[in-house]
C-alpha positions in Angstrom: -138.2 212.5 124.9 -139.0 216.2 126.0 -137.1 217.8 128.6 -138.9 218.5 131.2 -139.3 221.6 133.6 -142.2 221.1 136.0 -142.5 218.5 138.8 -145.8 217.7 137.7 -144.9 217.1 134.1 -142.1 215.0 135.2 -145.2 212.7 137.4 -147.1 212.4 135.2 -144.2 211.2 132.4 -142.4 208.8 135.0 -146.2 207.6 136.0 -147.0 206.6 132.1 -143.4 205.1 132.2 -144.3 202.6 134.9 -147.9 202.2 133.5 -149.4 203.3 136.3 -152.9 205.0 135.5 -153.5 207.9 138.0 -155.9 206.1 139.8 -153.8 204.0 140.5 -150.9 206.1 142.2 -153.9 207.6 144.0 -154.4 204.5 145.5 -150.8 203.9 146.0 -150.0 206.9 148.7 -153.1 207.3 150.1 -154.9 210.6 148.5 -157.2 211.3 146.4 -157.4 211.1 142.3 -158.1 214.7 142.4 -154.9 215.6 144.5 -152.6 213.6 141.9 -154.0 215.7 139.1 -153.8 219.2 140.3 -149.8 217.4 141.0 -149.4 216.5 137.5 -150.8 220.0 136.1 -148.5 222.1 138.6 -151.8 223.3 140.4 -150.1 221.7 144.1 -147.1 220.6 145.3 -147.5 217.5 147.3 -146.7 217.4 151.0 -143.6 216.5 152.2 -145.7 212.9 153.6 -147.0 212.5 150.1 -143.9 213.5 148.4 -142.2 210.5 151.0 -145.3 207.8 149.4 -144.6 208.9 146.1 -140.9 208.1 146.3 -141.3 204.7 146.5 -144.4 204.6 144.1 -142.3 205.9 141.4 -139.3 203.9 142.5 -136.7 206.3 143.3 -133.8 204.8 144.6 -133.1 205.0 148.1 -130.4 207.1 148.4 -131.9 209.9 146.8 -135.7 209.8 148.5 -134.5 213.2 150.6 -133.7 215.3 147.6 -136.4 213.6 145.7 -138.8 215.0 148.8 -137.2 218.4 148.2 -138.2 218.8 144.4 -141.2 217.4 145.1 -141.9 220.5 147.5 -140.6 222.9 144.8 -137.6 223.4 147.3 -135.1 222.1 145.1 -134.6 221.8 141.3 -135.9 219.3 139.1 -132.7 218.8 138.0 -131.0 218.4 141.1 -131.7 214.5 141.4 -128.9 212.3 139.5 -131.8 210.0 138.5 -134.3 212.1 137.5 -131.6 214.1 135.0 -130.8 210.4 134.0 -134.4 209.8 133.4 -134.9 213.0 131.8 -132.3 212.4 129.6 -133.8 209.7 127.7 -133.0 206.3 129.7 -135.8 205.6 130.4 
């Protein structure tokens, strides 16, 4: 699997992962299919409320929905969550 730099390339991976369709996630925090792809192509960052509904759509564990809320926002690394440099590299 490729590494991955961008929040949005990272959604859209972990999405396809959980076979979500984008629709779907959409549907799942409460925006709109156009907001989840300007995510996925780095045109937005989500806000911190949507950031929160994605957490749990894409099953990040508990402990780590803050930080997760924080790279979401651009305000932290992608490579600052445990499980996302977990996922990342390739155990998926």
């Amino acid at each position: 699997m490729m590494d991955t730099y961008f929040f949005g390339e990272w959604l859209k991976q972990r999405r396809k992962q959980l076979r979500l369709t984008q629709r779907e996630v959409a549907t799942a925090v409460y925006c709109s299919l156009a907001m989840i792809k300007k995510i996925e192509a780095d045109e937005r960052q989500p806000s911190a409320e949507l950031a929160q509904a994605l957490d749990e759509t894409l099953q990040i564990p508990t402990d780590q929905h803050d930080v997760f809320v924080e790279i979401a926002r651009g305000e932290r690394p992608l490579t600052s969550l445990p499980f996302l440099k977990t996922m990342s590299g390739g155990m998926w």
